[in-house]
Biopython code that builds the backbone (N, CA, C, O; Angstrom):
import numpy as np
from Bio.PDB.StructureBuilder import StructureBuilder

atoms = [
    (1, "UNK", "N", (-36.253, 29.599, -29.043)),
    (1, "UNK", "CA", (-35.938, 30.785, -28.280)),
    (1, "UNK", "C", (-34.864, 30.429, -27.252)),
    (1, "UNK", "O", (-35.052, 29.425, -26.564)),
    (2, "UNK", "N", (-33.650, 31.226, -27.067)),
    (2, "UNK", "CA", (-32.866, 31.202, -26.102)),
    (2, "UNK", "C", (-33.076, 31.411, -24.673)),
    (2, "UNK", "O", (-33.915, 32.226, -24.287)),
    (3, "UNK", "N", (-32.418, 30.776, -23.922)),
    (3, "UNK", "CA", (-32.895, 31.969, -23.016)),
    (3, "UNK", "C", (-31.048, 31.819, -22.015)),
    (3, "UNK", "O", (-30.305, 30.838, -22.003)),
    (4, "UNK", "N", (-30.795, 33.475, -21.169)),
    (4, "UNK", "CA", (-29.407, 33.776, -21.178)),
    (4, "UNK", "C", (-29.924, 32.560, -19.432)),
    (4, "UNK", "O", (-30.983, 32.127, -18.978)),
    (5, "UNK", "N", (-28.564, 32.485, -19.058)),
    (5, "UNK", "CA", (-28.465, 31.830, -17.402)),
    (5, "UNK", "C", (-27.364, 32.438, -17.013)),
    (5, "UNK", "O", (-26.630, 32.685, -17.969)),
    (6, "UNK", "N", (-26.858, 32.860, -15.753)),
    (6, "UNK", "CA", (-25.744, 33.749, -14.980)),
    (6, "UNK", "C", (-25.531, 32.558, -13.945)),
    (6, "UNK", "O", (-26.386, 31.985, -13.270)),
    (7, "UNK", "N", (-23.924, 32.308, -14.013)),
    (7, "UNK", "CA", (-23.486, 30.883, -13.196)),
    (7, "UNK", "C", (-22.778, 31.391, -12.281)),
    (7, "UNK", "O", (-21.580, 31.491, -12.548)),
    (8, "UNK", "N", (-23.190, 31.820, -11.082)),
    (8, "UNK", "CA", (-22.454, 32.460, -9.985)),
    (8, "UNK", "C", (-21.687, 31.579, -8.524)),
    (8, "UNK", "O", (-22.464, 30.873, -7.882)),
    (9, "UNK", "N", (-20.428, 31.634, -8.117)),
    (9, "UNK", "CA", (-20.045, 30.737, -7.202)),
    (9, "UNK", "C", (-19.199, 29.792, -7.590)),
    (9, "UNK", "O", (-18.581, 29.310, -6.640)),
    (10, "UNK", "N", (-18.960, 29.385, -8.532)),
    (10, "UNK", "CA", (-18.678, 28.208, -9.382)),
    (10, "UNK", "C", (-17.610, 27.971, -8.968)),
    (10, "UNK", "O", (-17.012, 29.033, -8.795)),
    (11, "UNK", "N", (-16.686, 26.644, -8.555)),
    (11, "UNK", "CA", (-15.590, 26.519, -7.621)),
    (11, "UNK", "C", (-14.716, 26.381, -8.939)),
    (11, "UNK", "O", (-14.832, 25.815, -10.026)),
    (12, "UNK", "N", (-13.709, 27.244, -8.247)),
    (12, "UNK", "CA", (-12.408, 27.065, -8.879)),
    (12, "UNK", "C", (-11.790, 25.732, -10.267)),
    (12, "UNK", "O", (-11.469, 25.743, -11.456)),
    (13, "UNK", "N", (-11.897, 24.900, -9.315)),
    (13, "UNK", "CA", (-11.750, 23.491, -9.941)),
    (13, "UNK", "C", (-12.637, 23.259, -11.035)),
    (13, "UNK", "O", (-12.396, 22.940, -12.200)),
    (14, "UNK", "N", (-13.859, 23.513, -10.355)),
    (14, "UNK", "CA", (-15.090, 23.288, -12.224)),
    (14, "UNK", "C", (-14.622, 24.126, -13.180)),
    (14, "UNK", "O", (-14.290, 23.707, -14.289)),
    (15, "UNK", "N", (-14.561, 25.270, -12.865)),
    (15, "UNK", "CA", (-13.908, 26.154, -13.912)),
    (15, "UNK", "C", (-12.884, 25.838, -14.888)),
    (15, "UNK", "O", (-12.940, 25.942, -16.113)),
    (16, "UNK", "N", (-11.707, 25.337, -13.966)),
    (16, "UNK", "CA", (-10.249, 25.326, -14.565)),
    (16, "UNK", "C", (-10.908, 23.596, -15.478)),
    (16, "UNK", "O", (-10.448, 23.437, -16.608)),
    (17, "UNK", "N", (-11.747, 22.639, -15.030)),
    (17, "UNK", "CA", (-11.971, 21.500, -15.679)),
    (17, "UNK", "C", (-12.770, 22.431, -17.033)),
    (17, "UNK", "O", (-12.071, 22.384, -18.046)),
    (18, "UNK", "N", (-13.628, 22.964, -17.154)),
    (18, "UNK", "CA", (-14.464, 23.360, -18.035)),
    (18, "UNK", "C", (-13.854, 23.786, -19.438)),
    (18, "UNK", "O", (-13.945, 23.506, -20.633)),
    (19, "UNK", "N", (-12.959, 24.906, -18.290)),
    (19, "UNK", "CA", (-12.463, 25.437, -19.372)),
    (19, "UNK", "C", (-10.951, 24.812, -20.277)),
    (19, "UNK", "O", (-10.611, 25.221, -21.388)),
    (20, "UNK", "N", (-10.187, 23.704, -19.428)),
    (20, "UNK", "CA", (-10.023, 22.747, -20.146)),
    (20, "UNK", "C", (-10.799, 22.144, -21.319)),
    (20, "UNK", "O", (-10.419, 22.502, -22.433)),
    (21, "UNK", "N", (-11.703, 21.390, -21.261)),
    (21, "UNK", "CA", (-12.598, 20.949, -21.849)),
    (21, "UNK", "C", (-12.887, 21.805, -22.853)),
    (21, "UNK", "O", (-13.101, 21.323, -23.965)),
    (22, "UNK", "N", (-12.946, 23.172, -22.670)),
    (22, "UNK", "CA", (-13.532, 23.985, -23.854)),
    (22, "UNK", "C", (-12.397, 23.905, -24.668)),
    (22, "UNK", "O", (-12.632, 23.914, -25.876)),
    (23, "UNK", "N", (-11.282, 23.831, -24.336)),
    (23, "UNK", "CA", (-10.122, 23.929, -25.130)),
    (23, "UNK", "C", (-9.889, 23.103, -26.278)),
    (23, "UNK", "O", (-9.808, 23.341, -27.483)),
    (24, "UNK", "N", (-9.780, 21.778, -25.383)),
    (24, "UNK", "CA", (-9.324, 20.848, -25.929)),
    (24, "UNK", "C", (-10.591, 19.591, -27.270)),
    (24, "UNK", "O", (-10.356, 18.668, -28.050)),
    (25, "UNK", "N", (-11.684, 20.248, -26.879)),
    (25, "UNK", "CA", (-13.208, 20.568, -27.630)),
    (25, "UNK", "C", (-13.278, 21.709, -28.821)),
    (25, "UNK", "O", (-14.235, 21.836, -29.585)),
    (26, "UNK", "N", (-12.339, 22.341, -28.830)),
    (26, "UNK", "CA", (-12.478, 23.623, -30.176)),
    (26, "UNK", "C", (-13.731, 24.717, -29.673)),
    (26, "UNK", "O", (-14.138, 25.448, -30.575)),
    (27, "UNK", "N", (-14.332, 24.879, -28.404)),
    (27, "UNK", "CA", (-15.536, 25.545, -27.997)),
    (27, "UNK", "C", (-15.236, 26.633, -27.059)),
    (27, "UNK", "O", (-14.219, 26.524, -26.375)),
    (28, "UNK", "N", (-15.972, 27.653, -26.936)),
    (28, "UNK", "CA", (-16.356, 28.716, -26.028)),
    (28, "UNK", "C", (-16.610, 28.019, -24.943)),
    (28, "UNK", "O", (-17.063, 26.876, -24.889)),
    (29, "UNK", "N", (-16.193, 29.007, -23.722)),
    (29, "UNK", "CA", (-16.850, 28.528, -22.430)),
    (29, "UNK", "C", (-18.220, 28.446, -22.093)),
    (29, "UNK", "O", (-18.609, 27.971, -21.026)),
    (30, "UNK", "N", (-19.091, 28.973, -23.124)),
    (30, "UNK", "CA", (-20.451, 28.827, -22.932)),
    (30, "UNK", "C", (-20.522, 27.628, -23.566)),
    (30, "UNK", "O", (-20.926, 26.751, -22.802)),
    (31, "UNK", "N", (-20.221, 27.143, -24.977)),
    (31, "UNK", "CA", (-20.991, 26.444, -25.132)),
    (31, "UNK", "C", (-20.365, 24.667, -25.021)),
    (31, "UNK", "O", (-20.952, 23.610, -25.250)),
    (32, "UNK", "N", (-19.131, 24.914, -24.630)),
    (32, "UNK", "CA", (-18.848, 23.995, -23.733)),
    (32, "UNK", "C", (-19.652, 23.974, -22.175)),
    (32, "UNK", "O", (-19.810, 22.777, -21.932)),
    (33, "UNK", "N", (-20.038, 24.530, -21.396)),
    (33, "UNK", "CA", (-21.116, 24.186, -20.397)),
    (33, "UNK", "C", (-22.407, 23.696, -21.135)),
    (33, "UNK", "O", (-22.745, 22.547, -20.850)),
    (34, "UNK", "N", (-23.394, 24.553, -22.277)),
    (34, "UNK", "CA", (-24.640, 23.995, -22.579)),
    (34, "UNK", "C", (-24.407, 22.270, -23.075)),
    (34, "UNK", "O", (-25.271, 21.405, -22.929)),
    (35, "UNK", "N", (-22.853, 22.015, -23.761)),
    (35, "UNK", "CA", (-22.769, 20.375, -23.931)),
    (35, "UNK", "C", (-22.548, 19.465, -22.710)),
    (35, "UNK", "O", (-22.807, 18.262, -22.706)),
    (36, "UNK", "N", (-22.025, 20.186, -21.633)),
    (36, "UNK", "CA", (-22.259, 19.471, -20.223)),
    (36, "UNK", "C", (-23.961, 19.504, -19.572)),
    (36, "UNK", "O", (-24.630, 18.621, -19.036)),
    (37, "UNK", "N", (-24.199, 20.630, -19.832)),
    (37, "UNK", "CA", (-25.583, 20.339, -19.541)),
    (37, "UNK", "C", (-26.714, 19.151, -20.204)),
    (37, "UNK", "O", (-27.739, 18.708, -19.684)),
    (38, "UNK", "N", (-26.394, 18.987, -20.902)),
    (38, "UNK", "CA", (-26.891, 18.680, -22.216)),
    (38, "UNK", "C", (-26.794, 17.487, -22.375)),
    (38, "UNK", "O", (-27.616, 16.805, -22.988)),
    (39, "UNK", "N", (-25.618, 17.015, -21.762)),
    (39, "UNK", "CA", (-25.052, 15.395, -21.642)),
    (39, "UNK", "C", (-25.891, 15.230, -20.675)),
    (39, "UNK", "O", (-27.021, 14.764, -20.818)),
    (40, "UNK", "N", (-25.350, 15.632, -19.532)),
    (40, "UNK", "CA", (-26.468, 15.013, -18.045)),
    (40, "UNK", "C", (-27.203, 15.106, -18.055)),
    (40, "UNK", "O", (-27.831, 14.390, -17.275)),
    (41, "UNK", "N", (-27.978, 16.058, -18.910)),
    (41, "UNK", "CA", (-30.018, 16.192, -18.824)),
    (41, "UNK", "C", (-30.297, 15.667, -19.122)),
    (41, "UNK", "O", (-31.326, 15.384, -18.508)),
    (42, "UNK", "N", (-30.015, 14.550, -20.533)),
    (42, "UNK", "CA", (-30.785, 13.818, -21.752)),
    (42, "UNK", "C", (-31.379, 13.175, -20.688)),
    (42, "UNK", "O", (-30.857, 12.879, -19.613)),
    (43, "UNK", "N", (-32.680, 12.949, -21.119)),
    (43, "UNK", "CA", (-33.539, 12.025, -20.384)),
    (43, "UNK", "C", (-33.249, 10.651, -21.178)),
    (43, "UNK", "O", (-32.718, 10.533, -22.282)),
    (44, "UNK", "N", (-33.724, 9.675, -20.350)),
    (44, "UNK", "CA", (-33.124, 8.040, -20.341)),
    (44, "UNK", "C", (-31.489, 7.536, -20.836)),
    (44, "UNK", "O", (-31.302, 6.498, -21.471)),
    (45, "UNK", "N", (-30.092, 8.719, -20.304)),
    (45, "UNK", "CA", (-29.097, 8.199, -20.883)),
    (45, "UNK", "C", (-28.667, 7.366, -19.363)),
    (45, "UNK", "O", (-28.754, 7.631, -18.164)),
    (46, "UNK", "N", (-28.331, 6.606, -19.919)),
    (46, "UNK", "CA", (-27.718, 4.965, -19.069)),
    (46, "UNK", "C", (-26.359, 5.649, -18.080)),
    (46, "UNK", "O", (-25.475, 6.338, -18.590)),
    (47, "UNK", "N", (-26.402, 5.362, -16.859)),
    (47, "UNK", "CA", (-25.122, 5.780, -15.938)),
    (47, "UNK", "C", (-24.273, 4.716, -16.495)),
    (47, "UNK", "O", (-24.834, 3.633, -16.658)),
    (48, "UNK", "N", (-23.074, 4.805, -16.807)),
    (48, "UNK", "CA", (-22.090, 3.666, -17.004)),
    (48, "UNK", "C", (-22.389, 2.329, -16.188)),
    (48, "UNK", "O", (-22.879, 1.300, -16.651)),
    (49, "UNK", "N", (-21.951, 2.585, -14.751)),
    (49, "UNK", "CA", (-22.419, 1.417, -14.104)),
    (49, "UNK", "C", (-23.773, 0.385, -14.560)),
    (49, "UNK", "O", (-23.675, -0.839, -14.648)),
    (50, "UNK", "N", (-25.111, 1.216, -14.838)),
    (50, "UNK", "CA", (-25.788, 0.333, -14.908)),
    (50, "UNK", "C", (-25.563, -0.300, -16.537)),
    (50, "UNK", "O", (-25.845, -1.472, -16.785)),
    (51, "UNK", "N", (-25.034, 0.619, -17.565)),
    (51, "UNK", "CA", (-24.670, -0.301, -18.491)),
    (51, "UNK", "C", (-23.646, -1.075, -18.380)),
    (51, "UNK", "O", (-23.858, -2.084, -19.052)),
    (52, "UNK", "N", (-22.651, -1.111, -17.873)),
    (52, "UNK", "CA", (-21.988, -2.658, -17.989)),
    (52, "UNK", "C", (-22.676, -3.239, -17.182)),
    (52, "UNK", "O", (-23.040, -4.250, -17.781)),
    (53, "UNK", "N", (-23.430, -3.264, -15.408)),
    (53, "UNK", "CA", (-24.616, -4.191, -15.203)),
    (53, "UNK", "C", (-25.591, -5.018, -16.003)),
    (53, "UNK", "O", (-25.905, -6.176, -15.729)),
    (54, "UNK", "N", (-26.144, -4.142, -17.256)),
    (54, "UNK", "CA", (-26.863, -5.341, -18.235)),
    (54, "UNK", "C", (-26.465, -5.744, -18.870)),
    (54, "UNK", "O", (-26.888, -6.849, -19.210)),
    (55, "UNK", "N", (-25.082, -5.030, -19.678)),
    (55, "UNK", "CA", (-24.420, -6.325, -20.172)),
    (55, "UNK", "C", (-23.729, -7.273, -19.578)),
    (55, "UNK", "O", (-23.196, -8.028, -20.391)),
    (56, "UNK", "N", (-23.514, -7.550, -18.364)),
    (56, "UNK", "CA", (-23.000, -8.615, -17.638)),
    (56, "UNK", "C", (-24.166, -9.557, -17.595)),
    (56, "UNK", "O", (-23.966, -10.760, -17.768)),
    (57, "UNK", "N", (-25.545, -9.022, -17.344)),
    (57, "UNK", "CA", (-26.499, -10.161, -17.494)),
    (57, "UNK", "C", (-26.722, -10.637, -18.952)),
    (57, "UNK", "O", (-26.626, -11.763, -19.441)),
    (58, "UNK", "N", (-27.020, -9.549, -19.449)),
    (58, "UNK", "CA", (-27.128, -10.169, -21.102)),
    (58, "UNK", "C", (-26.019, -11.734, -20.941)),
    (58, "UNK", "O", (-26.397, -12.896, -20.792)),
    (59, "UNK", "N", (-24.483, -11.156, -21.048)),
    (59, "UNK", "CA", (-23.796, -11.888, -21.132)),
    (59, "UNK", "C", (-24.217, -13.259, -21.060)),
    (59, "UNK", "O", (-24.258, -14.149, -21.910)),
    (60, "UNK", "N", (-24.590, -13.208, -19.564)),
    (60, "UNK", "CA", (-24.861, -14.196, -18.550)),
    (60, "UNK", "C", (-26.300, -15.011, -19.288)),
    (60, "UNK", "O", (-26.484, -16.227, -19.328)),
    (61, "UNK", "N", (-26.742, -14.485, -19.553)),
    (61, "UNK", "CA", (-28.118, -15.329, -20.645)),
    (61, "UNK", "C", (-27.841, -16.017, -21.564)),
    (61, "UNK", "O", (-28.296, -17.151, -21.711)),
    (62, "UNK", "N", (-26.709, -15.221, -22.679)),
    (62, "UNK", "CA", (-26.119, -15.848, -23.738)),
    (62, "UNK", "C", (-25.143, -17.374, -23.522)),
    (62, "UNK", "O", (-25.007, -18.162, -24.457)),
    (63, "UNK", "N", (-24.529, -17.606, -22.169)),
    (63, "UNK", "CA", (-23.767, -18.606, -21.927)),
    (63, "UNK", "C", (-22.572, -18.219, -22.620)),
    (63, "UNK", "O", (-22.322, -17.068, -22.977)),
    (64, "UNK", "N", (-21.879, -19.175, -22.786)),
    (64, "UNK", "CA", (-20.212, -19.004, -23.320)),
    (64, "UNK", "C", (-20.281, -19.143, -24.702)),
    (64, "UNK", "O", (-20.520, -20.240, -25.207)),
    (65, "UNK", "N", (-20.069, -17.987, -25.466)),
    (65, "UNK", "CA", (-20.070, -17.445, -26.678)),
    (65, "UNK", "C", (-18.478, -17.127, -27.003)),
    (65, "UNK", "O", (-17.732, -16.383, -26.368)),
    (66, "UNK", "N", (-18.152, -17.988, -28.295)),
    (66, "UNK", "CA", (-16.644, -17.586, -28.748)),
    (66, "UNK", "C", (-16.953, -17.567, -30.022)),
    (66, "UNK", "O", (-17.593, -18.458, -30.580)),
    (67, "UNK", "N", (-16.412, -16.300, -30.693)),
    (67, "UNK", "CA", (-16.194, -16.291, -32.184)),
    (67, "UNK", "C", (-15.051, -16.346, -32.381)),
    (67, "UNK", "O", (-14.240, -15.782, -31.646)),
    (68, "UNK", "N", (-14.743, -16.994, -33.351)),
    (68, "UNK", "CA", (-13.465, -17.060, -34.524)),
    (68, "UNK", "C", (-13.517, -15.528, -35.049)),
    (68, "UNK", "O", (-14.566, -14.889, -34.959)),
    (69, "UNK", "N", (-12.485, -15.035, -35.533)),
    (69, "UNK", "CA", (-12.007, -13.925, -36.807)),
    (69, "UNK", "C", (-13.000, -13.939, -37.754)),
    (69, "UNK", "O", (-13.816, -13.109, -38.155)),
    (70, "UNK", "N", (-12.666, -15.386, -38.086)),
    (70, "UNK", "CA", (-12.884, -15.697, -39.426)),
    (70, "UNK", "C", (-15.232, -15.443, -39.602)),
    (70, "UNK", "O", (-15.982, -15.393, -40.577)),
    (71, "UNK", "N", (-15.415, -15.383, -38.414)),
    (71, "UNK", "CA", (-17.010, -15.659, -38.148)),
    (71, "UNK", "C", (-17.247, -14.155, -37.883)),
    (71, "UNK", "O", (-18.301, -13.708, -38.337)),
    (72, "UNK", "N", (-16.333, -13.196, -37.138)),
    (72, "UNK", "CA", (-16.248, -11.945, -37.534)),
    (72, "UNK", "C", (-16.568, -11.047, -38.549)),
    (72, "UNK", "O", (-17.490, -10.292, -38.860)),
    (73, "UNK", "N", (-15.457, -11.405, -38.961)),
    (73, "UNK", "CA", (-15.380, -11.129, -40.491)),
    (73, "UNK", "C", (-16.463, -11.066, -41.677)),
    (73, "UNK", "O", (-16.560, -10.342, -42.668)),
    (74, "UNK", "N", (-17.401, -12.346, -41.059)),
    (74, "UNK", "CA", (-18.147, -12.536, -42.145)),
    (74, "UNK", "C", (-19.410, -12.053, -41.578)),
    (74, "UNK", "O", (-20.390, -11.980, -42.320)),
    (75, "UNK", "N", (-19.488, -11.749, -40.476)),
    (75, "UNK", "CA", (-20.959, -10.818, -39.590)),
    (75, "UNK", "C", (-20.758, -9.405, -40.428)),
    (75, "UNK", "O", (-21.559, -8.786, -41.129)),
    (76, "UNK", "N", (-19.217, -9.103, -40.042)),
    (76, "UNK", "CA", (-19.576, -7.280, -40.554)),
    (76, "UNK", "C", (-19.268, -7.240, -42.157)),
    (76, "UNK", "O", (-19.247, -6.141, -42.713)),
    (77, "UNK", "N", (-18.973, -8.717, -43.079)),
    (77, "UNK", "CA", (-19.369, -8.441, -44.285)),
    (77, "UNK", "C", (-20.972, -8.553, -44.497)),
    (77, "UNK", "O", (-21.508, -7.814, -45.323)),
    (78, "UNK", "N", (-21.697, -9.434, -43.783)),
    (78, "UNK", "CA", (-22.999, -9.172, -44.363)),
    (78, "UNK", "C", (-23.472, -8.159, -44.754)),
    (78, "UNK", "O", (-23.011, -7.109, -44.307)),
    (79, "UNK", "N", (-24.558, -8.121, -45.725)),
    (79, "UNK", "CA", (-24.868, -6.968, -46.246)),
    (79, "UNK", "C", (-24.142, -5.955, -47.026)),
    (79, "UNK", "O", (-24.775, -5.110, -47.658)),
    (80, "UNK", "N", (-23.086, -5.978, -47.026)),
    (80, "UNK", "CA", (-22.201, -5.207, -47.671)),
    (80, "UNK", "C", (-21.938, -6.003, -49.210)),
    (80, "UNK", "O", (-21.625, -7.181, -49.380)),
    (81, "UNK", "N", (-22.214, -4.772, -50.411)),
    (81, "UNK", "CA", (-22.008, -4.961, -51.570)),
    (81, "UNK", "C", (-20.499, -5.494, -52.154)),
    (81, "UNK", "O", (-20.333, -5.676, -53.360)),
]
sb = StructureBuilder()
sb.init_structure("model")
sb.init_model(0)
sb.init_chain("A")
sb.init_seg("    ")
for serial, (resi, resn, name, xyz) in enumerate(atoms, 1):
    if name == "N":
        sb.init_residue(resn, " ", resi, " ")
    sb.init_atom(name, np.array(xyz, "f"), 0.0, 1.0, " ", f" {name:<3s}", serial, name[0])
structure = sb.get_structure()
C-alpha cells in the first residue's frame, strides 16, 4: 500500500539539486526523492567515513600485502570455466 507525503518549505537549493538528479537519473521528481529517501533510510548502510575506517584497520591486520598482475589474474580466473 502507498501512502501520498506533501513536502512543504523545501529550500531552493534541495530542489534545484533534486531535480538535477531527477534528470540526469531518467526519473520524476517524485521518484527521484523516494530513491533519496530510500538511500538514507536503509537500515545498517555504512557512512563512508566509517567504511574506509575498517578498511584501514582490516588493512592494518593484514600487514604489507603486494600482489603481482600475474597473482591477479589468476584470483579472478578461479572458478571460471
Amino acid at each position: 500500500m502507498s501512502t501520498n507525503l506533501t513536502l512543504k518549505n523545501i529550500p531552493e537549493e534541495v530542489y534545484r539539486r533534486l531535480k538535477v538528479a531527477a534528470e540526469q537519473n531518467r526519473r520524476s521528481l517524485n521518484s527521484e526523492a523516494i530513491v533519496c529517501l530510500e538511500t538514507v533510510l536503509q537500515p545498517g548502510k555504512v557512512a563512508p567515513g566509517e567504511r574506509i575506517a575498517r578498511a584501514r584497520r582490516l588493512r592494518e591486520m593484514l600487514g604489507p600485502v603486494r600482489f603481482e598482475p600475474d597473482d591477479i589474474n589468476a584470483y579472478k580466473d578461479q572458478g571460471r570455466p
